[in-house]
One Martini backbone bead per residue (centre of mass of N, CA, C, O) as a GRO file, in nm:
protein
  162
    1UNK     BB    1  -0.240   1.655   4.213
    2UNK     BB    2  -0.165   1.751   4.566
    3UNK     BB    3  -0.287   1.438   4.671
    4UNK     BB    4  -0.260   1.158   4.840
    5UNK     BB    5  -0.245   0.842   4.889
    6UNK     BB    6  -0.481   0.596   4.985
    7UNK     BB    7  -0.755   0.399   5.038
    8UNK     BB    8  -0.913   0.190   4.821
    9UNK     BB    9  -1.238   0.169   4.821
   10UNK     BB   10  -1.283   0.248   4.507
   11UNK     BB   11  -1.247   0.136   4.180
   12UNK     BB   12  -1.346   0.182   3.851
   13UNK     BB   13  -1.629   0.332   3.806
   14UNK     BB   14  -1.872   0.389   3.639
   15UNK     BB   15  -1.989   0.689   3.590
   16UNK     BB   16  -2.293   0.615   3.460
   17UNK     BB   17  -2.329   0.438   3.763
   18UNK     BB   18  -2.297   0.718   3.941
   19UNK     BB   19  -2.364   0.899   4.265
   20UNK     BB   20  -2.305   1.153   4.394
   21UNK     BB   21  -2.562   1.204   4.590
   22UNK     BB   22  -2.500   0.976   4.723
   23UNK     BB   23  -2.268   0.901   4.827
   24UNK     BB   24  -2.172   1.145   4.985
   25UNK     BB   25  -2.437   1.048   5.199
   26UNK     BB   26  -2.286   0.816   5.287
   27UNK     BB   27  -2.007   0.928   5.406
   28UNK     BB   28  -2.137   1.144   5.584
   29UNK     BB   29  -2.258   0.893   5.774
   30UNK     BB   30  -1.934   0.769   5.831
   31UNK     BB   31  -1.729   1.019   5.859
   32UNK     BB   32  -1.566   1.071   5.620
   33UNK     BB   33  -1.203   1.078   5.501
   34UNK     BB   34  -1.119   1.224   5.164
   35UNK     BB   35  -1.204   1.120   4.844
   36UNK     BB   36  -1.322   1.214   4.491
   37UNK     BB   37  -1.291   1.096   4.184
   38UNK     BB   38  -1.314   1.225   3.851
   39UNK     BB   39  -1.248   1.084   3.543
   40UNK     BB   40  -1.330   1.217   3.188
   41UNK     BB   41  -1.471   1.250   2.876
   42UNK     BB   42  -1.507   1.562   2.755
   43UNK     BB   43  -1.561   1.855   2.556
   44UNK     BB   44  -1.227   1.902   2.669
   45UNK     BB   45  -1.187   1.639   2.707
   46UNK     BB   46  -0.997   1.564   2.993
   47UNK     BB   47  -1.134   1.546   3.316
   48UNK     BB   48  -1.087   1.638   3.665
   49UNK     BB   49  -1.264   1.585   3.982
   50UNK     BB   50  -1.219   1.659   4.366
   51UNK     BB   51  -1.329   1.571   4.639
   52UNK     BB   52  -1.331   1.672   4.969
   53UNK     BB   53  -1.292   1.483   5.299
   54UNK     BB   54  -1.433   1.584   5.683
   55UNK     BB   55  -1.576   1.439   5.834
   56UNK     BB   56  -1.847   1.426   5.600
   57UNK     BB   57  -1.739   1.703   5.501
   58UNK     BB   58  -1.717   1.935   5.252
   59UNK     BB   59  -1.466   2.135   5.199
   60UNK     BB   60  -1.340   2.092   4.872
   61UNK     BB   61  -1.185   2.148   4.561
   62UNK     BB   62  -1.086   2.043   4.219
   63UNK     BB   63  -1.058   2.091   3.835
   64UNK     BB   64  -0.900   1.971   3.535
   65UNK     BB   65  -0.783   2.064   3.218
   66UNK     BB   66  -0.582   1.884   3.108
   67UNK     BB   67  -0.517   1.979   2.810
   68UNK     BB   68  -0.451   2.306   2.937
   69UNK     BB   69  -0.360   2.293   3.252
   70UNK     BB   70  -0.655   2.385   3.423
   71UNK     BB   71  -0.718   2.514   3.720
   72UNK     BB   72  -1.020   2.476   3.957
   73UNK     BB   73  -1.183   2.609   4.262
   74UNK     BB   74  -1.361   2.527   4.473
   75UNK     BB   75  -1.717   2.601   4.384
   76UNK     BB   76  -1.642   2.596   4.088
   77UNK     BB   77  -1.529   2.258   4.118
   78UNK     BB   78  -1.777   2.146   4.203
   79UNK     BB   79  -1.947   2.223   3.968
   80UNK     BB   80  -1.745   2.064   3.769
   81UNK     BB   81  -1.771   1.777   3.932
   82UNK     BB   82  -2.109   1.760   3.912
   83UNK     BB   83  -2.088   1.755   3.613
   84UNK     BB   84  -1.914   1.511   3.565
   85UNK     BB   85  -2.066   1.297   3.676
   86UNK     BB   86  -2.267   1.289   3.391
   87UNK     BB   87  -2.110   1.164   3.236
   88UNK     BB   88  -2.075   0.870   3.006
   89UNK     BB   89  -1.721   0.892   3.039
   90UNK     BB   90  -1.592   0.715   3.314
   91UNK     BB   91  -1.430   0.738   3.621
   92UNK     BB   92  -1.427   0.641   3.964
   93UNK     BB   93  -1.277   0.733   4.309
   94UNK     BB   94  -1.205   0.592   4.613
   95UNK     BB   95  -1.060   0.778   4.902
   96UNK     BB   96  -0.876   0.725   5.223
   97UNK     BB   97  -0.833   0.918   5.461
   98UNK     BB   98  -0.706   1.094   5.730
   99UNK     BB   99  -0.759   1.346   5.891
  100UNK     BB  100  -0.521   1.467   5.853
  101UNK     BB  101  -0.457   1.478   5.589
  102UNK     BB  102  -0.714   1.643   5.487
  103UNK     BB  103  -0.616   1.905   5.652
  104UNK     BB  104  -0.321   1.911   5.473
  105UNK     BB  105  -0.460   1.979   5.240
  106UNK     BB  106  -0.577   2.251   5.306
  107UNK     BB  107  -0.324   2.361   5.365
  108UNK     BB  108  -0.155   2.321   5.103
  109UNK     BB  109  -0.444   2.377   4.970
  110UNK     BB  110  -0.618   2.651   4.997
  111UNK     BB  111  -0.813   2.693   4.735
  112UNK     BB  112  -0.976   2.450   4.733
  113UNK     BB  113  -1.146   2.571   4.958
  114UNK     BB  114  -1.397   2.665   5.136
  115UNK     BB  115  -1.588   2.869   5.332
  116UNK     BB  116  -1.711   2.609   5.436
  117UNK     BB  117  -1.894   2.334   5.502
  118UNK     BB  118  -2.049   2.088   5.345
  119UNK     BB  119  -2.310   1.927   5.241
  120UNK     BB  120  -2.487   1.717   5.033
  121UNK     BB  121  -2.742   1.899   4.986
  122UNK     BB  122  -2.545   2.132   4.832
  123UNK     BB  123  -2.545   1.997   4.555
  124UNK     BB  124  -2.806   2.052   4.464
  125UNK     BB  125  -2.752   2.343   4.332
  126UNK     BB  126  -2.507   2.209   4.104
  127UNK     BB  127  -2.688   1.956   3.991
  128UNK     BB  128  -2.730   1.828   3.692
  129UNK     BB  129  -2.911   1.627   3.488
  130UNK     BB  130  -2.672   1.696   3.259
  131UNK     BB  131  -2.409   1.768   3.059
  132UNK     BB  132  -2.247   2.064   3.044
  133UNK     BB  133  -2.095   2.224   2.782
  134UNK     BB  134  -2.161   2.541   2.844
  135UNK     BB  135  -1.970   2.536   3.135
  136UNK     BB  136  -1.727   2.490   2.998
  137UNK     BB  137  -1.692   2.723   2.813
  138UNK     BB  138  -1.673   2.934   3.012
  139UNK     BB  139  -1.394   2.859   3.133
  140UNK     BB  140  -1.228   2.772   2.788
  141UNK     BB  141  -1.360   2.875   2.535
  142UNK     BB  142  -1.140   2.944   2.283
  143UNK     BB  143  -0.986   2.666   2.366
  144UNK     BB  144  -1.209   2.498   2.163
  145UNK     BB  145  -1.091   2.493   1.875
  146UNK     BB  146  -1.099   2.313   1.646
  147UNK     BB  147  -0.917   2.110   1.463
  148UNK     BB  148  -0.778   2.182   1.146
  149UNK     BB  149  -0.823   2.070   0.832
  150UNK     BB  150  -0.699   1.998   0.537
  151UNK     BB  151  -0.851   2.256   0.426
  152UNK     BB  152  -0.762   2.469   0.609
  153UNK     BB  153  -0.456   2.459   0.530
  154UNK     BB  154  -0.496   2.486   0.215
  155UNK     BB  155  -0.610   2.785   0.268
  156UNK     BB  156  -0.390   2.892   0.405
  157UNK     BB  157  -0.202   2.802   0.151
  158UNK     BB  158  -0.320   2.880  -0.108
  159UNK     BB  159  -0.459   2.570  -0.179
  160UNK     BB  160  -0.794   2.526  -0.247
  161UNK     BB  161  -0.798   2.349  -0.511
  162UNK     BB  162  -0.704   2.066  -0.405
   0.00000   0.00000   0.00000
């Protein structure tokens, strides 16, 4: 993703341990600009999310299926990055960034913009109880099909009685 490095204020805290909708609501009342990464072993493999803070409202979102290389953006973004805070196997940073930083990333990457500035109570309505599978599924379906077994293998080489 490129959005630039900037000062961590947090690094490698352990996502079960993380509150994203505290911690947003503590950055908002501090006006940060900056951003969250939230970085997870989830249902499709390794997946990024990243929430965008602008002067302590939330701008913008990516959030990437590393293992397919592929990224969804604002609105969609952050309800995956929401559903990702909730995993139990994962890291957070906590990065600040410059006002003026913040909004050359939504320059340069418009994609990833809301459409409004949101504020950490709009959290409230895609943040699940727990890890949502099947939200995943939604975005990478198909792509996300068992890795085949040795048996699969001798199968399709019409060697299934070994």
């Amino acid at each position: 993703m490129n959005i630039p490095v900037g000062n961590f204020l947090e690094k490698g805290i352990e996502a079960k341990d993380f509150s994203l909708e505290k911690r947003l609501s503590e950055l908002s009342g501090e006006h940060f600009s900056g951003y969250i990464v939230l970085t997870i072993e989830g249902y499709s493999g390794i997946e990024e999310g990243v929430i965008l803070l602008r002067n302590g409202e939330m701008t913008g979102s990516v959030f990437e299926f590393v293992k397919f290389g592929e990224k969804v953006f604002s609105e969609d973004a952050l309800r995956l990055t929401a559903n990702a805070s909730k995993a139990q196997h994962g890291i957070v940073d906590v990065i600040e960034l410059s006002r003026q930083q913040a909004e050359l990333v939504i320059a340069f990457s418009d994609k990833m913009a809301f459409n409004r500035p949101l504020q950490p109570k709009d959290l409230s309505r895609v943040l699940p109880s727990s890890y949502d599978t099947e939200l995943i599924k939604k975005f990478v379906g198909d792509r996300l099909r068992k890795e085949e077994s040795r048996f699969d293998v001798l199968r399709k080489l019409g060697l299934k009685e070994l």
